[in-house]
DRENTILO-746479 format. One line per 3 residues: number of its first residue (from 1); for each residue z, y, x of N, C-alpha, C, O. Coordinates in steps of 0.2 Angstrom, whole numbers. Example, Ala and Ser with C-alpha at 12.3 -4.5 7.8 and 13.67 -1.06 7.14 Angstrom:
2
1) 39:-28:66:39:-22:62:39:-16:66:42:-17:71; 35:-11:64:36:-5:68:39:0:64:40:6:67
//
This chain:
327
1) -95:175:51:-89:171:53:-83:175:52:-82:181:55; -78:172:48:-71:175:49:-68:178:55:-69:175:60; -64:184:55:-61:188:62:-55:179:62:-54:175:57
4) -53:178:69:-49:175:71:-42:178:68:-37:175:69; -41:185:66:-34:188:65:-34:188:56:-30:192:53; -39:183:54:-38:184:46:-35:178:43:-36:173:46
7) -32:177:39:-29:169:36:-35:165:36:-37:166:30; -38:161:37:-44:156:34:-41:153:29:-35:154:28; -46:151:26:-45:146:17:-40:138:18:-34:136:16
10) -45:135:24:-44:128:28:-41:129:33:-45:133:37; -35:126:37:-34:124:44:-35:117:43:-33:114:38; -40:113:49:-42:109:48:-35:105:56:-37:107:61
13) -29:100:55:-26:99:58:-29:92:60:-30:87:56; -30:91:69:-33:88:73:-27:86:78:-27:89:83; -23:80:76:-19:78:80:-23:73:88:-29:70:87
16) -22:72:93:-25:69:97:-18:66:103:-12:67:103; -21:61:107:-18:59:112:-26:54:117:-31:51:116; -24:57:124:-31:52:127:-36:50:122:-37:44:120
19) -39:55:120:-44:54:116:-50:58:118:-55:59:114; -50:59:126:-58:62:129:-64:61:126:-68:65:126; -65:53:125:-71:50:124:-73:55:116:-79:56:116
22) -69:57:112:-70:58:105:-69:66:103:-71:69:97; -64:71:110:-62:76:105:-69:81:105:-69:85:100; -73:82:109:-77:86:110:-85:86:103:-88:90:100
25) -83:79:103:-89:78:95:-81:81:89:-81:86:86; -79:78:90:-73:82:82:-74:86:81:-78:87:77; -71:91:87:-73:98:85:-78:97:83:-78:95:77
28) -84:99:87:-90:100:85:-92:99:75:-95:103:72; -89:93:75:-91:92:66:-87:96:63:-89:98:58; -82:99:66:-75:103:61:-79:109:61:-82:112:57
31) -81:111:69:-85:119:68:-91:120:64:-94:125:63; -93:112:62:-101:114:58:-101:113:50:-106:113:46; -94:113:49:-94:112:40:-96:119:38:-95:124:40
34) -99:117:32:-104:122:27:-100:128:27:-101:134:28; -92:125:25:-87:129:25:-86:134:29:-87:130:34; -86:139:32:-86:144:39:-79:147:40:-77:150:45
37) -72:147:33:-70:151:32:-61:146:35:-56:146:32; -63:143:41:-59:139:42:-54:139:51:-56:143:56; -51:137:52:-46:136:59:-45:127:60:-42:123:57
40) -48:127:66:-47:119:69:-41:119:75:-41:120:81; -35:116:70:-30:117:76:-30:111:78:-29:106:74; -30:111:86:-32:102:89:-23:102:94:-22:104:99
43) -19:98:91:-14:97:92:-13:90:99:-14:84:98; -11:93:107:-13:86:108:-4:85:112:-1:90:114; -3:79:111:1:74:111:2:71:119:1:66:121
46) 3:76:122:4:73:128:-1:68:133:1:64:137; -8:71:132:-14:66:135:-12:67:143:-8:71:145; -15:62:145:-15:60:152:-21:61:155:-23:60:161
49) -26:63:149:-36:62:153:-37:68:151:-32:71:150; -44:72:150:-45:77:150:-44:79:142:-46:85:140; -41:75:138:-42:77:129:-40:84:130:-45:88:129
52) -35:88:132:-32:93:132:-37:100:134:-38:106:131; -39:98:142:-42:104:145:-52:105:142:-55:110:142; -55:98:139:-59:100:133:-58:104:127:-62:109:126
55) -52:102:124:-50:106:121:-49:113:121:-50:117:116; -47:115:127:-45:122:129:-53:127:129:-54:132:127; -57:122:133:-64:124:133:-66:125:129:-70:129:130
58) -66:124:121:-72:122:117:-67:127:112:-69:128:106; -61:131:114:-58:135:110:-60:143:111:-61:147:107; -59:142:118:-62:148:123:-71:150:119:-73:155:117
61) -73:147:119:-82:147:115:-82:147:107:-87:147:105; -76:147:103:-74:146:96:-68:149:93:-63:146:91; -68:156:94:-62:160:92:-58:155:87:-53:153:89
64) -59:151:78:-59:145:77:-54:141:78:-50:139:74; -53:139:85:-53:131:86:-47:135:92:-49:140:96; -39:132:91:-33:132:94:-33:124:98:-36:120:95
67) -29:124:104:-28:120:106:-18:119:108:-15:120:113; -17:117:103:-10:117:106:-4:111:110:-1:106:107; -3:112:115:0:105:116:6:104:114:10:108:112
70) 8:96:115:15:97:111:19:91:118:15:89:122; 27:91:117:29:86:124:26:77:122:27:75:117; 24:74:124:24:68:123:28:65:121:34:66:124
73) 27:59:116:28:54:115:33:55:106:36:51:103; 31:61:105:34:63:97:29:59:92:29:60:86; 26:57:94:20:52:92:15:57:85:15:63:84
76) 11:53:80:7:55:77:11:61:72:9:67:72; 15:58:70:20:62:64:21:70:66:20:76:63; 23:69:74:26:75:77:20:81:75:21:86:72
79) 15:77:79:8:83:78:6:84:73:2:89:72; 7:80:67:5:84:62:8:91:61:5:97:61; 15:90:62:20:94:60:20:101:62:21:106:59
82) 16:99:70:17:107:72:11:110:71:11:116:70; 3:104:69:0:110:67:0:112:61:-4:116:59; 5:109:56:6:111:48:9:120:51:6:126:50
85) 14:118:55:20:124:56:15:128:59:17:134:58; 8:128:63:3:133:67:-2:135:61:-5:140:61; -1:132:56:-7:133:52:-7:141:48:-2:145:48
88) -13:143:46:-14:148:42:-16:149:35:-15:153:30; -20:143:37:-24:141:30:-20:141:25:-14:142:25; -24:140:18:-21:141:12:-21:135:10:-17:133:6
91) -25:129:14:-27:121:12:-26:119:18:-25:123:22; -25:113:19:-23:109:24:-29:103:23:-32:102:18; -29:99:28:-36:95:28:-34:91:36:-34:95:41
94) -32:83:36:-29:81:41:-34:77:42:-36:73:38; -37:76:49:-42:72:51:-40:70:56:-35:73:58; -44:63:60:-42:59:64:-49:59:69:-54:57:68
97) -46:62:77:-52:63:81:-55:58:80:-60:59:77; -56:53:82:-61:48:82:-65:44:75:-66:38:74; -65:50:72:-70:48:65:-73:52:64:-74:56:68
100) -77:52:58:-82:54:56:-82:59:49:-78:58:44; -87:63:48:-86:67:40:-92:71:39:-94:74:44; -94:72:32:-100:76:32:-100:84:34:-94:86:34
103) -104:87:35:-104:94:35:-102:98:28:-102:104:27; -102:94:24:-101:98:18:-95:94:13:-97:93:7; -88:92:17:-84:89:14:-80:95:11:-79:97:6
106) -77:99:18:-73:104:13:-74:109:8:-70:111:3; -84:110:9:-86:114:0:-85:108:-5:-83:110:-10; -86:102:-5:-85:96:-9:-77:96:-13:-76:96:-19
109) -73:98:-7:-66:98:-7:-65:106:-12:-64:107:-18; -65:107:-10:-63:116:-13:-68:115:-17:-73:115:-13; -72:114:-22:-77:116:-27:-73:110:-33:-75:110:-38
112) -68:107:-31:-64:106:-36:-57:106:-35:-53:101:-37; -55:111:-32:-49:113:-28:-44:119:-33:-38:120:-32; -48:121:-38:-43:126:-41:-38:125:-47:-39:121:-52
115) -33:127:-45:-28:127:-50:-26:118:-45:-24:115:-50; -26:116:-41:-24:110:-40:-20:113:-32:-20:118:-29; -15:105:-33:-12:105:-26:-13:101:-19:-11:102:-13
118) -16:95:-25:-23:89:-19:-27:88:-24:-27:89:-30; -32:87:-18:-37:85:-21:-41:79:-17:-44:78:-12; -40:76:-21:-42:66:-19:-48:66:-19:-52:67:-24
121) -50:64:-13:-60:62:-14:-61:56:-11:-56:52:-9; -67:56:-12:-70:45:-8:-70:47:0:-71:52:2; -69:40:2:-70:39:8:-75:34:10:-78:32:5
124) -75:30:17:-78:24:18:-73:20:24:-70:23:29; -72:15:23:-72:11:30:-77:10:35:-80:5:33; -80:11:41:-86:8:44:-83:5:50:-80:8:55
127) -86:-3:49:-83:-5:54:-89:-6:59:-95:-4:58; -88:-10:65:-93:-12:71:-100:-11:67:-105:-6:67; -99:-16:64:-106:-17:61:-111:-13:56:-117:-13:55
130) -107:-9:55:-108:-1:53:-110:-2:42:-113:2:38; -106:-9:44:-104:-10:36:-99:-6:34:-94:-6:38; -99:-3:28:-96:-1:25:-90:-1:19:-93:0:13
133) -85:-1:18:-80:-3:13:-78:4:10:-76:8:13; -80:4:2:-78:12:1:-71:13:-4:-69:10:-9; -69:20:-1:-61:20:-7:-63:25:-9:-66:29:-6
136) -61:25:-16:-61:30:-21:-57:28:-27:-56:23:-30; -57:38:-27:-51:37:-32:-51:34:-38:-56:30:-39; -46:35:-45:-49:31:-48:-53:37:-54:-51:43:-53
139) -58:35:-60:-60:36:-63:-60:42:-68:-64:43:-72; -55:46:-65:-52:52:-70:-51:60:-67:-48:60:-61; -54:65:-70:-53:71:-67:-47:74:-64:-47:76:-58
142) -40:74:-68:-35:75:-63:-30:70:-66:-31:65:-70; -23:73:-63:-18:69:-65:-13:73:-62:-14:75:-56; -4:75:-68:0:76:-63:3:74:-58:1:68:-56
145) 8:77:-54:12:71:-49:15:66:-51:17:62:-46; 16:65:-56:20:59:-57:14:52:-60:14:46:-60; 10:55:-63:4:49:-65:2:47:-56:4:41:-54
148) -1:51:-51:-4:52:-46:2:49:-42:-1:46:-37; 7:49:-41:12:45:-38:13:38:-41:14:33:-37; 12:37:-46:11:31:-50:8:28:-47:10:23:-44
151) 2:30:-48:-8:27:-45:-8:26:-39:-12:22:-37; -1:28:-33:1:26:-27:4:20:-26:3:15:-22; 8:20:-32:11:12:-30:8:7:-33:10:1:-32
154) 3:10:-36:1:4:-40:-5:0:-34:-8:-5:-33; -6:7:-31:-14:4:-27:-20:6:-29:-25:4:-27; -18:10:-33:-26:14:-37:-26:21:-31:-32:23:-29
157) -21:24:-30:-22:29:-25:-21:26:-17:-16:23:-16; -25:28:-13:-22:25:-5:-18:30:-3:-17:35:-6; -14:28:3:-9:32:7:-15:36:11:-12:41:13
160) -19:36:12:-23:40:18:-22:47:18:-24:49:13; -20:51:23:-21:58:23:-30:60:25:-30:66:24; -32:59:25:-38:61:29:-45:60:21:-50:64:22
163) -45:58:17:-47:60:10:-45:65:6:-48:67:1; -39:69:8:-35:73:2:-36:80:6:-39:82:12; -34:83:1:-35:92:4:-29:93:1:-28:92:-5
166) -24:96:5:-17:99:3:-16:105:4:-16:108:9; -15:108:-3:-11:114:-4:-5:116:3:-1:112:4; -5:122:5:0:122:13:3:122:11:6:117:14
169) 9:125:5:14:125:4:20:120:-1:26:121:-3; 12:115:-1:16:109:-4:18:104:2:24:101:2; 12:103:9:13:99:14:19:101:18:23:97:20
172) 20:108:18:27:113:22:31:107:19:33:104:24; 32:104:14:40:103:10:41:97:11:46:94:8; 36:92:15:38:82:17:40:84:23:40:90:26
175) 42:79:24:48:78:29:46:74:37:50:71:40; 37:73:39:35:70:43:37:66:46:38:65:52; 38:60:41:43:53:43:41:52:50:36:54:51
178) 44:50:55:41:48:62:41:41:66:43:38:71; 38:38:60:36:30:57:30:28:64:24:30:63; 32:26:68:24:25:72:21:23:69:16:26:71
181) 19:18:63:13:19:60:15:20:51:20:21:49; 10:19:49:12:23:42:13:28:41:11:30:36; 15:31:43:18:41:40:15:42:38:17:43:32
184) 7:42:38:2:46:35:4:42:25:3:46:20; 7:35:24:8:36:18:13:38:17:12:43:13; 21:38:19:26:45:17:23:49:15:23:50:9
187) 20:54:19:17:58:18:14:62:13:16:67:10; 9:57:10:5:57:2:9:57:-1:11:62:-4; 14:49:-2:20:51:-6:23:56:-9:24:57:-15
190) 26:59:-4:30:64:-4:26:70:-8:29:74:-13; 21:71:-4:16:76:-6:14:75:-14:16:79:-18; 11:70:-17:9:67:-22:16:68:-28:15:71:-33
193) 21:64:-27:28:66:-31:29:72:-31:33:72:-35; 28:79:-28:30:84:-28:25:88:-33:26:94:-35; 19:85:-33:13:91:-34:14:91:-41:16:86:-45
196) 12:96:-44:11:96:-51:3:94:-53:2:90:-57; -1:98:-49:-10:95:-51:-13:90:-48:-13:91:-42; -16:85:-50:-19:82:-42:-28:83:-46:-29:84:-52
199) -33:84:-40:-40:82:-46:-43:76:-42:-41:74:-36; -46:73:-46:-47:68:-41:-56:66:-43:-58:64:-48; -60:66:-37:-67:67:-36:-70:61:-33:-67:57:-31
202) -74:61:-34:-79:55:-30:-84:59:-27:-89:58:-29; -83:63:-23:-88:68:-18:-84:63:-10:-78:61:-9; -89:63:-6:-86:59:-1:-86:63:4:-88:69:4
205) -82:60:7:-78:67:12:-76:62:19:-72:65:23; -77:57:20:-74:55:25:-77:48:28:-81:44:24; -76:48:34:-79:40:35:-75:37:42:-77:37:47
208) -70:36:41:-63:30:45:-67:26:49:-70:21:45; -68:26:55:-71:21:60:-68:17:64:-65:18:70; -67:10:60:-64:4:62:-67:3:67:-73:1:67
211) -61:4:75:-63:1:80:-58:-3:84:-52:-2:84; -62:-9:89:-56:-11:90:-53:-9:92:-55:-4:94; -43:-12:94:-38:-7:95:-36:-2:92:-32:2:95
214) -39:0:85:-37:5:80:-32:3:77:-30:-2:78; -28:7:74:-23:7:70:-21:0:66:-16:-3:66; -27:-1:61:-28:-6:58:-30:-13:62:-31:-18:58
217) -31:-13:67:-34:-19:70:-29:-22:75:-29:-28:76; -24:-16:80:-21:-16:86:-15:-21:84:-12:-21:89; -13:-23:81:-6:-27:78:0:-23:82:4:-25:86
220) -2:-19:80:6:-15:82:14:-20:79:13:-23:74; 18:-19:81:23:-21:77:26:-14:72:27:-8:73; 27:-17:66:26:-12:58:33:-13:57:36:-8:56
223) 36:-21:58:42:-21:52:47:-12:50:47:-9:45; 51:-10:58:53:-4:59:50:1:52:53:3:47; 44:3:54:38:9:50:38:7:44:36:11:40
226) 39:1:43:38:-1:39:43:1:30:42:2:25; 49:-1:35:58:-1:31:57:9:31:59:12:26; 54:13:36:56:20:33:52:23:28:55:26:24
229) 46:22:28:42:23:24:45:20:17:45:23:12; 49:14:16:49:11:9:55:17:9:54:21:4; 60:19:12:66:22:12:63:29:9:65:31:4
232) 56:34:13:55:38:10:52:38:2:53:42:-2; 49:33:0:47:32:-7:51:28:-11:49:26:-17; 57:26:-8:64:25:-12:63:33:-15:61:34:-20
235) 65:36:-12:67:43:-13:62:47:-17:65:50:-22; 56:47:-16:50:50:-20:52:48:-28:52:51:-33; 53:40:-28:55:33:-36:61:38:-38:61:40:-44
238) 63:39:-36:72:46:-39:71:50:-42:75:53:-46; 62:54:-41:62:62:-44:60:60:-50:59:64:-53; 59:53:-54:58:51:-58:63:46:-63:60:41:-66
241) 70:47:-64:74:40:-66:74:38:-70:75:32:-69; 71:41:-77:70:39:-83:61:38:-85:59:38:-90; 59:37:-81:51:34:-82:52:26:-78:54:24:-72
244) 51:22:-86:50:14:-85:42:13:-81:40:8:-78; 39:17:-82:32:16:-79:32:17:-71:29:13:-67; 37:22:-70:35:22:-61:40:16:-57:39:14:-52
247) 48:15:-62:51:12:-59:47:4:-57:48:2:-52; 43:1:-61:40:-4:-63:35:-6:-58:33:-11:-55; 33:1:-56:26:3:-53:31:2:-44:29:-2:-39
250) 35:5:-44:38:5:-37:41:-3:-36:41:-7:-31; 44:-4:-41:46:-12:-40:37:-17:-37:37:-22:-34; 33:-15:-40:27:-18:-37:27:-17:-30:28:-22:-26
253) 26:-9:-28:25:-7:-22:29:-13:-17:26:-17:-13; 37:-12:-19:41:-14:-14:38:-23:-12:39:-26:-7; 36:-24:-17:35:-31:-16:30:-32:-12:30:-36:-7
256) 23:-29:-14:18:-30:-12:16:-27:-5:12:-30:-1; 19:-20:-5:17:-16:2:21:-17:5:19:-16:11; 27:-18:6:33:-16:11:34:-25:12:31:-29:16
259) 37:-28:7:39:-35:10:37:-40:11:39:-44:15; 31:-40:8:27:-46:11:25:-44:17:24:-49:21; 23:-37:19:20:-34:24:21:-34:28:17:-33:33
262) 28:-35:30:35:-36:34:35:-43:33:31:-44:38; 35:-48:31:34:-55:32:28:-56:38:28:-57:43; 23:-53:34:18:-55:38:20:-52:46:20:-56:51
265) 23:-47:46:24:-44:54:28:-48:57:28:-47:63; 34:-52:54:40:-55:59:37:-59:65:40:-58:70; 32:-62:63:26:-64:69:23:-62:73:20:-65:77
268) 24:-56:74:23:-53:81:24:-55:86:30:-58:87; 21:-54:90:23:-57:97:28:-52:101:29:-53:107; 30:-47:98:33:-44:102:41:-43:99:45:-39:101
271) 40:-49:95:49:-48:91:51:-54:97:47:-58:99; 58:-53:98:61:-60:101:64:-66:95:65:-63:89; 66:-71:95:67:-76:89:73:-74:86:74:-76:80
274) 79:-69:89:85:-66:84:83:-63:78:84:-64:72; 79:-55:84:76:-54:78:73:-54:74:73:-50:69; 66:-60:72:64:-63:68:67:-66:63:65:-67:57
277) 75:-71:66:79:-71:59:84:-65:57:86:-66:51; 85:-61:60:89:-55:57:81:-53:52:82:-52:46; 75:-52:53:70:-51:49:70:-52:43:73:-48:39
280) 67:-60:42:69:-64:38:75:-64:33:74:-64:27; 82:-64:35:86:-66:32:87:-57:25:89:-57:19; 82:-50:31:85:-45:26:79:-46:22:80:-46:16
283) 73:-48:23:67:-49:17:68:-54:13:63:-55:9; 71:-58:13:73:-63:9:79:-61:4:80:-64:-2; 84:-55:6:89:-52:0:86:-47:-3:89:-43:-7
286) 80:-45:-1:77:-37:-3:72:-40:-7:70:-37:-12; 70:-47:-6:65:-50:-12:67:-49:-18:72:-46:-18; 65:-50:-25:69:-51:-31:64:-56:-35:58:-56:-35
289) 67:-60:-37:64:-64:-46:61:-60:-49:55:-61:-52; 64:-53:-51:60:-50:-53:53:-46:-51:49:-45:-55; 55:-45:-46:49:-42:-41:42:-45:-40:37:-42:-38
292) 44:-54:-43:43:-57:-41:36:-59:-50:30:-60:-50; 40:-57:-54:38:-58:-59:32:-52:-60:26:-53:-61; 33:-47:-58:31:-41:-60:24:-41:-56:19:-37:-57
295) 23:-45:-49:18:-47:-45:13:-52:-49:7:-53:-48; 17:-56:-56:12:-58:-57:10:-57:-65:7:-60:-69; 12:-53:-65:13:-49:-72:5:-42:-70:1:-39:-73
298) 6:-43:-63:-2:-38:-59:-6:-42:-60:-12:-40:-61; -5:-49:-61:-11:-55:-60:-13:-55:-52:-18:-55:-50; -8:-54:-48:-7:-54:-41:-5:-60:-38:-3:-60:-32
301) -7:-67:-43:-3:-74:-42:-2:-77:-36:2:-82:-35; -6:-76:-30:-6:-76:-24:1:-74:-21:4:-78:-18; 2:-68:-21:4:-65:-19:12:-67:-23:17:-68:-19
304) 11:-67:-27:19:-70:-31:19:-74:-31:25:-75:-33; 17:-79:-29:19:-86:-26:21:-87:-20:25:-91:-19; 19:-82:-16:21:-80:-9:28:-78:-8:33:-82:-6
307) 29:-72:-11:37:-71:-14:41:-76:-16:46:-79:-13; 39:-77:-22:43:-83:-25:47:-88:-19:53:-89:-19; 40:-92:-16:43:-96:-11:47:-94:-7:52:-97:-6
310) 47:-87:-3:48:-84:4:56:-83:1:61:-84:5; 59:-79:-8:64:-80:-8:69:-88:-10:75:-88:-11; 66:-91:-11:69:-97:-13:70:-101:-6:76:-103:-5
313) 65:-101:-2:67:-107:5:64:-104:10:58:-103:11; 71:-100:17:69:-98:22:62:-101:27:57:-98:29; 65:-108:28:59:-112:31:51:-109:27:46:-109:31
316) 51:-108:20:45:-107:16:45:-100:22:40:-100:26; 49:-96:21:47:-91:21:45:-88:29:42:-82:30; 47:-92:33:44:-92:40:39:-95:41:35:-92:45
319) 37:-101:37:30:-103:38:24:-100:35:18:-101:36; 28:-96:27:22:-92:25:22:-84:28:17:-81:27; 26:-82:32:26:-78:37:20:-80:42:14:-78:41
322) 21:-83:46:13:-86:49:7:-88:49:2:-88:53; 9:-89:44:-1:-90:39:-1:-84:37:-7:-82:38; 2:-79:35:0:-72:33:-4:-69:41:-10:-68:42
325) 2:-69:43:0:-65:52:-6:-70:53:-8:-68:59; -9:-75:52:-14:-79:55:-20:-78:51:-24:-83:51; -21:-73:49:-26:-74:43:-32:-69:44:-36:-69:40
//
């Protein structure tokens, strides 16, 4: 096992908040990977339960495994941040305490890691039922950043941090949007538009556990996270101006991920009815005919008839707001 005063290959970043029930197995799978040549920094967020002083235990027994705390309430973004800025590693590998991954995801990951600055692999969904939904990439050994940013808005690459393996001193250079939900796509983006190599694998490396009250389940209200994330991948669409492929590709994005997405969320029960027409009134000028076209130009016709409606007649676009959120 590597001296704790050596660089490791992998810091493996372990953001946490009241997450007792789950941090004690984390570790454990981060200290059992095939990989040995690694640092688990468990970053926690201000816990109120024991997540922290496990943590402290199970580093004291794992020269490995740091436990660092941060002030509350800087939320997910924050802790990536600090343990990017605590890391050693040469690779970065962001996981999410309360999931799941094989013991031999990071040899999977680094065994096609060279000459690259991510490296994209499969994942799975497992929900209650312990059915599984799987993502992977698509079909092709690598891709620059500008194809692999592409393949982001198109929807062929996910936003997920927790599949990718990042080069450090490509992650050092995003700007850790502080988007209560979402960052983790900023992030890729940013990462993604900046990298020159991507490889992209179908070695599985991850297993995301859909539970209730997760991220994807909790109906958080989004619209907010929503508007900065598009603002940061406005910005990533710039490092390319004269490619009609990404512009076209981002004009998808915006349509398909941010503003319908945002329709759909006006419905929240935690907006008051102002704000739901201050909502509205801006996703209905941010809509475009164009945008509109290019949705079904995807063969996305669902979906561009959604638009279509929602910018032609407010009323449309409130009640197709509702049937989204009801669905």
């Amino acid at each position: 096992m590597p001296s704790p005063t050596d660089a490791p290959l992998v810091s493996i970043v372990m953001p946490c908040r009241n997450a007792e029930t789950f941090v004690e197995d984390a570790i454990h799978q981060a200290c059992h990977q095939t990989l040995l040549d690694i640092e688990i920094i468990v970053v926690d967020d201000g816990s109120t339960d024991g997540t922290y002083d496990k943590a402290l235990f199970l580093a004291a027994k794992d020269p490995r495994v740091r436990a660092i705390p941060v002030r509350p309430g800087g939320g997910v973004a924050r802790a990536r941040e600090v343990g990017v800025r605590e890391a050693r590693g040469q690779w970065i590998w962001f996981v999410d305490v309360d999931d799941q991954w094989p013991a031999t995801a990071l040899s999977d990951f680094l065994s096609h890691s060279d000459g690259a600055d991510v490296v994209v692999a499969s994942a799975r969904y497992v929900y209650a039922d312990r059915s599984p939904r799987w993502i992977r990439p698509p079909a092709r050994r690598e891709a620059d950043g500008r194809d692999a940013f592409g393949m982001l808005l198109a929807g062929a690459l996910k936003g997920h941090l927790w599949n990718k393996l990042f080069r450090k001193d490509l992650i050092e250079g995003v700007s850790f949007t502080p988007s209560p939900v979402h960052s983790d796509l900023a992030m890729v983006g940013e990462a993604l538009s900046a990298a020159h190599r991507v490889r992209l694998v179908d070695a599985h490396v991850y297993d995301y556990r859909v539970r209730p009250g997760s991220i994807i389940t909790a109906g958080s209200p989004r619209y907010a996270s929503l508007s900065m994330v598009a603002g940061v991948i406005d910005d990533c669409a710039r490092r390319f101006p004269d490619d009609p492929g990404i512009a076209a590709r981002h004009l998808y994005f915006q349509h398909r991920f941010i503003l319908l997405s945002q329709l759909k969320d006006v419905h929240n029960a935690s907006y008051s009815a102002p704000e739901r027409d201050a909502m509205i009134a801006t996703i209905r000028q941010d809509l475009t005919w164009k945008g509109v076209v290019r949705l079904a130009r995807r063969r996305d016709l669902r979906r561009a008839v959604i638009a279509g409606a929602a910018k032609a007649s407010r009323p449309l676009a409130m009640e197709l707001g509702r049937r989204l959120a009801n669905r």
